[in-house]
FIFI-282962 format. One line per field, with one value per residue (C-alpha): residue in one letter; x, y, z; residue number from 1. Coordinates in pm, 1 decimal. Last residue first. Layout:
N
res <- c(A|...)
x <- c(X|...)
y <- c(Y|...)
z <- c(Z|...)
n <- c(NUM|...)
***
This chain:
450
res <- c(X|X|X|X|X|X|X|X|X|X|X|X|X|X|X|X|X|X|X|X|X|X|X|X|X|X|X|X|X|X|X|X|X|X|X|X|X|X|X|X|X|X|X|X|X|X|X|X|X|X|X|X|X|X|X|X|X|X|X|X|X|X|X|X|X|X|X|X|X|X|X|X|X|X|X|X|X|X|X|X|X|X|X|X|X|X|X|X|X|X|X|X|X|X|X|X|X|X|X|X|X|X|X|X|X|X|X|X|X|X|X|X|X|X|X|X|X|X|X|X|X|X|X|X|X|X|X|X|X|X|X|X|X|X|X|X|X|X|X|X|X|X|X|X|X|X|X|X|X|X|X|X|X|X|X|X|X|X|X|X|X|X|X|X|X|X|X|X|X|X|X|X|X|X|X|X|X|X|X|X|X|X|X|X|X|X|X|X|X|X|X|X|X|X|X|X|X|X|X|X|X|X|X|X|X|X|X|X|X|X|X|X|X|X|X|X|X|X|X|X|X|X|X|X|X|X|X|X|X|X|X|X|X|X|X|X|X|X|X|X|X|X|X|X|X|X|X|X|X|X|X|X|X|X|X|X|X|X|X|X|X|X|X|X|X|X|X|X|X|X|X|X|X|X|X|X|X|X|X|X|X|X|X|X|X|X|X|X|X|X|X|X|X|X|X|X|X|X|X|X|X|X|X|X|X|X|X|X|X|X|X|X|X|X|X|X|X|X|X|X|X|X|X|X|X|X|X|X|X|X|X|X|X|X|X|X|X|X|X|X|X|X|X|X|X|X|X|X|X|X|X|X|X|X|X|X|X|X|X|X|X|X|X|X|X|X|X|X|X|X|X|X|X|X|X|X|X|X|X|X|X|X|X|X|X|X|X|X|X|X|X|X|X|X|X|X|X|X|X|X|X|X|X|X|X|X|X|X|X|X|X|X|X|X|X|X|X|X|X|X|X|X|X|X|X|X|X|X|X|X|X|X|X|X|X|X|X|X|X|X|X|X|X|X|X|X|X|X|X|X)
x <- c(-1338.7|-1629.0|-1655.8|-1694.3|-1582.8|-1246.5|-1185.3|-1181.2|-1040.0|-732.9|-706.9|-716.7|-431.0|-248.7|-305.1|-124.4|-281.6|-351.2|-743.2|-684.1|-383.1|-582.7|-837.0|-597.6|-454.5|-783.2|-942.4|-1308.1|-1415.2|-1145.8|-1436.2|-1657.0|-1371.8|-1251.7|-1647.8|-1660.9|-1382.4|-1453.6|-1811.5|-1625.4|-1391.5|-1708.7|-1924.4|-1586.5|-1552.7|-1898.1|-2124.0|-2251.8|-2584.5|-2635.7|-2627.9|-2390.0|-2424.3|-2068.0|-1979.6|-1599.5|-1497.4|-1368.7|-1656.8|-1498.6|-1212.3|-1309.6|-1060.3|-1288.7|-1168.4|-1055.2|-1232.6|-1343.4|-942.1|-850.0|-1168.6|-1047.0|-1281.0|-1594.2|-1802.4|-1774.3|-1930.4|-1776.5|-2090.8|-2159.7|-1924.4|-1871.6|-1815.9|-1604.7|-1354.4|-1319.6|-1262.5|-998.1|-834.2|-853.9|-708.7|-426.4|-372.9|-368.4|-141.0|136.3|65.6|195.5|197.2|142.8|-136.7|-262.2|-650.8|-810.1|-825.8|-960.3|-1241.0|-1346.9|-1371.1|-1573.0|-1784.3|-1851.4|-1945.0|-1781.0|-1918.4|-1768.9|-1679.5|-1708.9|-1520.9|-1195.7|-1229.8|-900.7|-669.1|-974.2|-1044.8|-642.5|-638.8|-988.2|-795.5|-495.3|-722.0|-869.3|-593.5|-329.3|-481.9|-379.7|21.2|165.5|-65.4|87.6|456.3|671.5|919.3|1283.3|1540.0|1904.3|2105.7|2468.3|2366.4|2555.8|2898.9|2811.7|2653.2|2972.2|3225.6|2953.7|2983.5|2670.6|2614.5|2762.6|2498.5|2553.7|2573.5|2232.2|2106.0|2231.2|2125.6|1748.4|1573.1|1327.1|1667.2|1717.8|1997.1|2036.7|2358.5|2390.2|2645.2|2952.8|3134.9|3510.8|3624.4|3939.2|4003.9|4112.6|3869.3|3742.5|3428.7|3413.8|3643.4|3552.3|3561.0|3415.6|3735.6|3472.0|3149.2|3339.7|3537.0|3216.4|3043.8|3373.4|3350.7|3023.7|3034.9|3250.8|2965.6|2690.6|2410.1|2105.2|2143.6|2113.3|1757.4|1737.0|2025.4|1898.5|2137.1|2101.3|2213.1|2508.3|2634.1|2363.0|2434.5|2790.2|2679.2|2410.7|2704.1|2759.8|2812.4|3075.4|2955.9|2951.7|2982.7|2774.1|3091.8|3293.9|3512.5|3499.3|3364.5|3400.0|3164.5|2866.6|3001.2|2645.7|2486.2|2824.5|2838.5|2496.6|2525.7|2790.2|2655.7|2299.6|1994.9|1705.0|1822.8|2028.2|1724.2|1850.7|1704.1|1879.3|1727.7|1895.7|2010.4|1706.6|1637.2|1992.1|1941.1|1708.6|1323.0|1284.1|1584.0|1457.1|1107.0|1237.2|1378.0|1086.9|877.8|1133.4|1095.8|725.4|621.9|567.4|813.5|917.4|1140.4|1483.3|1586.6|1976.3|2119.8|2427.9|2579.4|2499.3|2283.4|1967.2|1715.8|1811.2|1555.5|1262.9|1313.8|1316.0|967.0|832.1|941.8|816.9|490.6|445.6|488.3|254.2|-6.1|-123.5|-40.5|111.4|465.2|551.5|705.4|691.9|343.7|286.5|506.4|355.2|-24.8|131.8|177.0|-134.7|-299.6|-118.5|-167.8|-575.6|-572.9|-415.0|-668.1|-954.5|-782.1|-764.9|-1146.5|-1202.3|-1046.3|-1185.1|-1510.2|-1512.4|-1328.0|-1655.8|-1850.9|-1696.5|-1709.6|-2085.3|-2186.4|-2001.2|-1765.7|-1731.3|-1558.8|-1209.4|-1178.0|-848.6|-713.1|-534.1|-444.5|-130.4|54.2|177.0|-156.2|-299.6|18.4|-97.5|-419.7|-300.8|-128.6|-450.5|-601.9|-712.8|-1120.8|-1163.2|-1076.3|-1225.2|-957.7|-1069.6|-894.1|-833.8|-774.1|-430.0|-252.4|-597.4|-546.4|-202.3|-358.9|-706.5|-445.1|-240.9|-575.7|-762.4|-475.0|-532.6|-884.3|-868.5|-1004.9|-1185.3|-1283.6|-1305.4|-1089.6|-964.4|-1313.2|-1267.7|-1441.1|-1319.4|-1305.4|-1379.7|-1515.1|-1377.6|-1687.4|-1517.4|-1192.2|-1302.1|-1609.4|-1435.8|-1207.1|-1515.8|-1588.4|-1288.0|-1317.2|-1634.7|-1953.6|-1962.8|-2154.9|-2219.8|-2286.5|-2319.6|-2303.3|-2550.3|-2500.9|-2775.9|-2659.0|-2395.1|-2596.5|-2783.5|-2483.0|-2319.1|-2656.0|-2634.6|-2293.9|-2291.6|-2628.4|-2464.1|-2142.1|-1872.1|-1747.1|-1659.8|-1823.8|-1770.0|-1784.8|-1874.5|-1833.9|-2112.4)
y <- c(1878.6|1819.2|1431.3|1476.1|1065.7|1138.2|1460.8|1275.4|986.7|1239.9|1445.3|1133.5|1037.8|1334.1|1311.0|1024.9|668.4|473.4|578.1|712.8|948.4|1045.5|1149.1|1309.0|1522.1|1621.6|1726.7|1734.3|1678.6|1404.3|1102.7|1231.6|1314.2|905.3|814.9|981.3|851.7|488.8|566.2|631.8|340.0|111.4|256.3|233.7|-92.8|-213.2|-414.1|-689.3|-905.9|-809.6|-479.3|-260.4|-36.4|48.8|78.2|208.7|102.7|321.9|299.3|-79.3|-198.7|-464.5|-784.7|-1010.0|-1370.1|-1567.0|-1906.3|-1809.8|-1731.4|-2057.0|-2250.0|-2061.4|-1825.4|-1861.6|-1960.7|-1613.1|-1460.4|-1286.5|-1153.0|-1335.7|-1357.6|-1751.3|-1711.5|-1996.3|-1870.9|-1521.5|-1643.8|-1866.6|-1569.4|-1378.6|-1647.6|-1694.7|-1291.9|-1284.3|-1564.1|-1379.1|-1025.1|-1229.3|-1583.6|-1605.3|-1360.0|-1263.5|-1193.3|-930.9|-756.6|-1027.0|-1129.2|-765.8|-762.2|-1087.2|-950.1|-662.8|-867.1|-838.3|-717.4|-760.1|-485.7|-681.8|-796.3|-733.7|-1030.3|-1194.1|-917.9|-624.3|-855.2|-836.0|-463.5|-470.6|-689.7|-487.1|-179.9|-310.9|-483.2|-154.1|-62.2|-348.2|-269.6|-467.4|-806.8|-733.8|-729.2|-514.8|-446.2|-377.1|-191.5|-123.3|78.9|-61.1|-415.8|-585.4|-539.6|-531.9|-834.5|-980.7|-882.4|-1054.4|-1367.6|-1596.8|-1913.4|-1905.7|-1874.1|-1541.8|-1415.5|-1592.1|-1403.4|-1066.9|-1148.7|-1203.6|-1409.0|-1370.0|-1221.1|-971.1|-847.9|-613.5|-539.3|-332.4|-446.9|-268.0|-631.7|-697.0|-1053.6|-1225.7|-1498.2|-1793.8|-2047.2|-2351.4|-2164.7|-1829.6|-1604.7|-1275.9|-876.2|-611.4|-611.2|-578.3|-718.4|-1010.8|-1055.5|-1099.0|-1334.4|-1559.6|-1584.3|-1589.3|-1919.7|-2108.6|-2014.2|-2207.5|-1896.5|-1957.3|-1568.7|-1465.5|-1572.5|-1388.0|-1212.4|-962.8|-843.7|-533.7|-350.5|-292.1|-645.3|-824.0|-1110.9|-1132.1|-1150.4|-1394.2|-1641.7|-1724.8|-2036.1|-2180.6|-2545.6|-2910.9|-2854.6|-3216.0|-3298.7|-3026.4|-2689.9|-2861.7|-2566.3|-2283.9|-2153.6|-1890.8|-1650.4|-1670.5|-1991.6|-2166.9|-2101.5|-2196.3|-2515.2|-2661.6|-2519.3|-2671.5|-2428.7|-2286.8|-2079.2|-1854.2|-1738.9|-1544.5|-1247.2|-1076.0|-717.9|-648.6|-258.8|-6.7|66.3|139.1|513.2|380.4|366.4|15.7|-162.5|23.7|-103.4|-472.8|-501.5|-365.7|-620.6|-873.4|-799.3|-826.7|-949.9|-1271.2|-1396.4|-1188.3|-919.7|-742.2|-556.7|-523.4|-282.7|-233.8|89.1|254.0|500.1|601.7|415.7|467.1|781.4|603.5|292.5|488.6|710.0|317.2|209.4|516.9|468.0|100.6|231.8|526.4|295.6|386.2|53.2|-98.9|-181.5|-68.0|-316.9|-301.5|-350.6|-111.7|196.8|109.8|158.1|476.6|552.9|484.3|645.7|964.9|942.7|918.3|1230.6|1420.2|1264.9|1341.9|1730.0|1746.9|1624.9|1864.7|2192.3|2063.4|2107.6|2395.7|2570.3|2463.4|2578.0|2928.5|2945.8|2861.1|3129.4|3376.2|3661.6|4007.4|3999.6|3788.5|3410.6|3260.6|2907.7|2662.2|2844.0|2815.5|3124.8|3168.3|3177.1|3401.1|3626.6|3583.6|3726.0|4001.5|4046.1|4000.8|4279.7|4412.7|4351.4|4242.8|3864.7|3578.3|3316.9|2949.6|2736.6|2344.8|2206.0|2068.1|2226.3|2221.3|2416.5|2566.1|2644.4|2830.8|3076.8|3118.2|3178.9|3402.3|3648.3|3674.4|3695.7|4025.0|4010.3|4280.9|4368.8|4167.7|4219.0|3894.7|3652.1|3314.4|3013.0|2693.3|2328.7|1997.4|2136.3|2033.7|2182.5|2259.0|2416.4|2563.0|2651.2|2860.0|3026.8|3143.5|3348.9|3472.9|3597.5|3736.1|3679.2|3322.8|3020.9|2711.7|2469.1|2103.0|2045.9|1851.2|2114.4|2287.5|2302.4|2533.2|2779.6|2872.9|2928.7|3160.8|3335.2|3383.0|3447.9|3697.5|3832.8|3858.3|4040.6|4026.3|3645.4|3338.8|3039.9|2673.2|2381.3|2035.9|1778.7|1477.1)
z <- c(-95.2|-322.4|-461.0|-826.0|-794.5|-993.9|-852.3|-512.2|-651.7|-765.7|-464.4|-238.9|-441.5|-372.7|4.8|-20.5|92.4|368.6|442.6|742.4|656.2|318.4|545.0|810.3|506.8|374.7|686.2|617.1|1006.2|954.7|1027.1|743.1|497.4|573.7|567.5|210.3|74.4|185.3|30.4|-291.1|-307.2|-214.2|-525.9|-740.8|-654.9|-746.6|-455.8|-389.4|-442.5|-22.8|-84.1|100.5|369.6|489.3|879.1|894.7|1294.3|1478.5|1767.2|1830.2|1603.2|1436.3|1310.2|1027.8|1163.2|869.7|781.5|429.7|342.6|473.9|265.8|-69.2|-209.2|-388.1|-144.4|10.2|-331.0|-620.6|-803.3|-1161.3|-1455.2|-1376.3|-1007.5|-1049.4|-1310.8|-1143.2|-755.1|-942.0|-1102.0|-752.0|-544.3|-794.6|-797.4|-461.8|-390.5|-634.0|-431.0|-79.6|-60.0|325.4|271.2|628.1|569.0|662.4|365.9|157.9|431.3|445.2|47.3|59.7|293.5|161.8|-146.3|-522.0|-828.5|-1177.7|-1416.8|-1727.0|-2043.7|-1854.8|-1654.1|-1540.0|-1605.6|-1478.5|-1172.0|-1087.2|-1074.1|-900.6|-649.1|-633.8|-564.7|-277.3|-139.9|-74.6|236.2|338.3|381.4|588.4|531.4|167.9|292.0|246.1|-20.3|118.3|-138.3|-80.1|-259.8|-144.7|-72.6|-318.7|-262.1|112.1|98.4|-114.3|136.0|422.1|266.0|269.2|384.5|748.6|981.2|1051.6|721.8|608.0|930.3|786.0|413.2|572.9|284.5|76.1|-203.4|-446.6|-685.9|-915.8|-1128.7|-1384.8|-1663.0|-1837.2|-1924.9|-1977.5|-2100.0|-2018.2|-2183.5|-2055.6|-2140.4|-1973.7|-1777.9|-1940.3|-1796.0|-1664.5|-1618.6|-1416.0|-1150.1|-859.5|-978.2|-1150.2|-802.4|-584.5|-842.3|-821.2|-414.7|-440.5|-696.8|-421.5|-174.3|-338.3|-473.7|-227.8|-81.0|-476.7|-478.5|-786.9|-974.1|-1218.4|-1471.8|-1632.4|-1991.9|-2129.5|-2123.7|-2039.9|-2250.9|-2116.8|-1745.4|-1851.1|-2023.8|-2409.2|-2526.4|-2715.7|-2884.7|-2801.1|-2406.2|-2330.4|-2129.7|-2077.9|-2160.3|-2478.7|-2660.7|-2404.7|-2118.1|-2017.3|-1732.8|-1563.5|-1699.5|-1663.1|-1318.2|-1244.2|-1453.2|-1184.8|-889.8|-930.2|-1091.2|-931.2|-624.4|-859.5|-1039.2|-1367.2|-1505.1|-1801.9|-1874.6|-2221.7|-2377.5|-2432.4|-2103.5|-1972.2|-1932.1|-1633.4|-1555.9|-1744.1|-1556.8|-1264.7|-1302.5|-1379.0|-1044.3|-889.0|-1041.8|-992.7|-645.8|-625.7|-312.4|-398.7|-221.2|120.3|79.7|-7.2|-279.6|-321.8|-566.7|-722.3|-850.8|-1185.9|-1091.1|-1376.6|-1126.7|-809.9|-700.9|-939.5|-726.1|-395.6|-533.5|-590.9|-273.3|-89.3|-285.4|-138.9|166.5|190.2|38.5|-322.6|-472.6|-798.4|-841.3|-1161.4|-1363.0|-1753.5|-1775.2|-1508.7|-1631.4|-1966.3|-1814.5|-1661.6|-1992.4|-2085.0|-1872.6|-1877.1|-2278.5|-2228.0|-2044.0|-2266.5|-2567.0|-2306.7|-2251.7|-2625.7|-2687.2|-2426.1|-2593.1|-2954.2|-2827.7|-2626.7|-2931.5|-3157.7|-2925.1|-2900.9|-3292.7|-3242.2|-3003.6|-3230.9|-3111.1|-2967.4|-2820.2|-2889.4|-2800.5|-2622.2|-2598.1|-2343.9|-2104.7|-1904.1|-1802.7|-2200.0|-2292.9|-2016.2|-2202.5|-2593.0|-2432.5|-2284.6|-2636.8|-2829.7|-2639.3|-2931.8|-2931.7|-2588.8|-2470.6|-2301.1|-2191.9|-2271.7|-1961.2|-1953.4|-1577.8|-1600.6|-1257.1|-1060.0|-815.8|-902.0|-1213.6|-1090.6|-912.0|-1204.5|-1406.9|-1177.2|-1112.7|-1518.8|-1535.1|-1303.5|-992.5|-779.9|-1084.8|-1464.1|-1755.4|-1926.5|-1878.3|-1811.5|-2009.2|-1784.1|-1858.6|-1687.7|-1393.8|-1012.3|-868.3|-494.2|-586.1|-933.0|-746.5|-501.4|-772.5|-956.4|-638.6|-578.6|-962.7|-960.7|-1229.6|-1170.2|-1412.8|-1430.0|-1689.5|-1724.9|-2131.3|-2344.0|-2639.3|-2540.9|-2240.3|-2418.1|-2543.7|-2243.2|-2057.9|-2277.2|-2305.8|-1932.7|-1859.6|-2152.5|-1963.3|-1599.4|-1734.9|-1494.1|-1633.8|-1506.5|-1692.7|-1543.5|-1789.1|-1663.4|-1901.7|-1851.0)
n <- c(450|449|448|447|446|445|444|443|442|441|440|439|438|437|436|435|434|433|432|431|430|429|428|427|426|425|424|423|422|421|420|419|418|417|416|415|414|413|412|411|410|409|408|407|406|405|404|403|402|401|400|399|398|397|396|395|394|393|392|391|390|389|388|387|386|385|384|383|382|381|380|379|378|377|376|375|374|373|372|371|370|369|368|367|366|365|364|363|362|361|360|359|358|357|356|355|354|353|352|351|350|349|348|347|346|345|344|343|342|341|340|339|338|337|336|335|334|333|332|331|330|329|328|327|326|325|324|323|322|321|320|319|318|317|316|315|314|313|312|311|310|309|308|307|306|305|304|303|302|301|300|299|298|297|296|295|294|293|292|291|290|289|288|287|286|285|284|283|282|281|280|279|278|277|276|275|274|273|272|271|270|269|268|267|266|265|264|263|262|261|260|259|258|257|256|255|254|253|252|251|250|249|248|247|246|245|244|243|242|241|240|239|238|237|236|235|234|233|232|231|230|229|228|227|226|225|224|223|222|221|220|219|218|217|216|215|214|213|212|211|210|209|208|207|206|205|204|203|202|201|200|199|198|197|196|195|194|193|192|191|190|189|188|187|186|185|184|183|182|181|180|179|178|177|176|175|174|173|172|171|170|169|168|167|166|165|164|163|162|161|160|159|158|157|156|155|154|153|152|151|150|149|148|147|146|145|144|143|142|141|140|139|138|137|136|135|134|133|132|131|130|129|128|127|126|125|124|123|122|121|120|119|118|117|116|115|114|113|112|111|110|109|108|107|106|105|104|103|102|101|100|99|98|97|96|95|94|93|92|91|90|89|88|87|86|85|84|83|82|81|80|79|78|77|76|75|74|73|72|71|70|69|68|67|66|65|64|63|62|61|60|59|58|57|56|55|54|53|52|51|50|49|48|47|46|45|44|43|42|41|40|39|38|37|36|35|34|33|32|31|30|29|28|27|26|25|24|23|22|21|20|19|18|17|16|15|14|13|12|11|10|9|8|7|6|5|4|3|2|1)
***
């Protein structure tokens, strides 16, 4: 239900106001001050605001910069007197959405209401979706401090032309990040070419990456064209590159320094304006050491470099990966899972990273049937895992023994973080493992007062 907050000096406008619009199904209330209206913007979160012009102590339009930088895209209806329609042109120009001049009928105010929330929803509905693209296109998904330096890193790098080297264990989601750039970057349109080095013997990895003549050898009926020369203009992501043979470094390292190639049996020499990302489970400085990778083509590679942690790093994260992956697997239904189930998934060490998450989670999906995910449902090394407590800090949840939604265990998390901060929303978000912008957000989300 929309929750529309009324802030106006006089008590019977507020009340007929009010009147009118529950009858339209709205939650109203109502202020006749200004400080006071801009305490239950802060703790009400309303969907929409009607706000007087001229009111004491506090005029409406100290009100509506201050109401902004609480809640930047909270929609506000300015109320104006008969010609003050340049006041009112100015409340527009600080942010709100509307204006309505005294006096003026109940039902063109409802109308505005109206069409004011239907265009916050339709807002609304963009950010999602975008951020939707962002995903589908590679945005690494997580609110842990971590994972959202990596993704502010990958935004940071994105529109650079200079090599990158992301680092981590598989499964991980290098590609992911990999593909995020490519997406984030002036080179969006042009081809992301992904080739794993680790997957293909010397002699077709070479002609994979600079492609190769007719002839050139046996099998070679016809020219073909090369990865580096499909991506020209775009990106090419090398995967695995530690595993590239050392006779094709040494010919990787001079195409990304001269920017130009043969294909294999020709001789001409072709130029290419390609982005190069590369990414590797390995350490590069170990491989160095022991002799299978060249340190001139490390540091050709590795100047931005990216490391993605972990999963068991970053648990905070599993939560919403798993409703992520529930939502893939299931979207009919928003499927219940125990607190024990969720402890056993967050405890455990994930070898296999995100990519052994998402199997465990698909299979958890198909055998449950639709029903509540269950212990029995999981793997047998996943049901053995040791739940780690932590004496006195210890979260305690009450959950029902058929399970539980996600949103109803997101919430209570919220409210035990607030609980354990003494309302601190910095330490909460702290304890919780995410930004204190995100805590903002669920908090708003869950009308949970701050």
């Amino acid at each position: 239900m929309n929750k529309i907050l009324i802030i106006d000096d006089e008590e019977q406008l507020c009340w007929a106001l009010e009147k009118g619009l529950r009858q339209e199904g709205y939650q109203v209330i109502t202020s006749t001050r200004g400080k006071e209206g801009l305490e239950l913007i802060r703790n009400e979160l309303p969907s929409l605001v009607i706000l007087d012009l001229k009111m004491p102590e506090m005029d409406g339009l100290e009100v509506l910069v201050k109401a902004k930088d609480l809640i930047p895209k909270l929609p506000v209806i300015m109320i104006t007197a008969h010609g003050s329609i340049d006041t009112a042109i100015e409340a527009m120009k600080l942010g709100a959405i509307d204006y309505i001049s005294k006096p003026f009928d109940l039902n063109e105010l409802k109308l505005i209401v109206k069409q004011a929330l239907m265009v916050n929803r339709l807002q609304e509905e963009v950010v999602f979706l975008r951020s939707e693209l962002n995903r589908k296109h590679g945005r690494i998904l997580g609110d842990s401090p971590a994972i959202q330096e990596v993704n502010t890193l990958v935004e940071r790098v994105a529109d650079s032309n200079a090599t990158v080297m992301i680092t981590g264990e598989s499964g991980t989601g290098k590609e992911v990040a990999a593909l995020s750039i490519h997406h984030l970057s002036y080179r969006r349109e042009k081809p992301y070419v992904p080739i794993n080095c680790a997957a293909l013997p010397e002699s077709l990895l070479e002609s994979e990456l600079f492609g190769h003549e007719k002839g050139a050898f046996t099998g070679a009926a016809v020219r073909k064209s090369g990865r580096f020369e499909l991506a020209d203009k775009g990106t090419l992501f090398l995967d695995e590159v530690t595993e590239m043979p050392l006779s094709m470094q040494v010919k990787l390292l001079r195409v990304l320094q001269e920017r130009q190639f043969e294909r294999v049996g020709g001789t001409e020499s072709i130029s290419i304006d390609v982005r190069v990302i590369a990414a590797t489970n390995r350490d590069p400085l170990e491989c160095i050491k022991n002799g299978t990778f060249r340190e001139d083509l490390y540091y050709r590679l590795n100047v931005l470099p990216i490391h993605i942690p972990p999963l068991r790093e970053r648990a905070a994260d599993i939560p919403l990966l798993t409703r992520h992956f529930l939502k893939i697997y299931n979207p009919a239904k928003e499927q219940g899972i125990s607190s024990e189930v969720m402890g056993l998934l967050i405890n455990y060490k994930w070898p296999g990273n995100i990519r052994e998450l998402q199997n465990v989670i698909e299979r958890a999906v198909i055998l449950s049937q639709g029903n509540d995910i269950l212990v029995h449902h999981l793997p047998k090394e996943i049901q053995e895992v040791e739940i780690i407590k932590s004496g006195t800090d210890q979260v305690i949840l009450n959950f029902p023994d058929k399970g539980i939604s996600f949103d109803e265990v997101e919430r209570e998390f919220i409210f035990k973080a607030l609980e354990k901060s003494s309302g601190n929303q910095t330490e909460a978000a702290h304890l919780l493992g995410i930004t204190r912008s995100a805590l903002l957000y669920r908090a708003q989300k869950y009308e949970i007062k701050l």
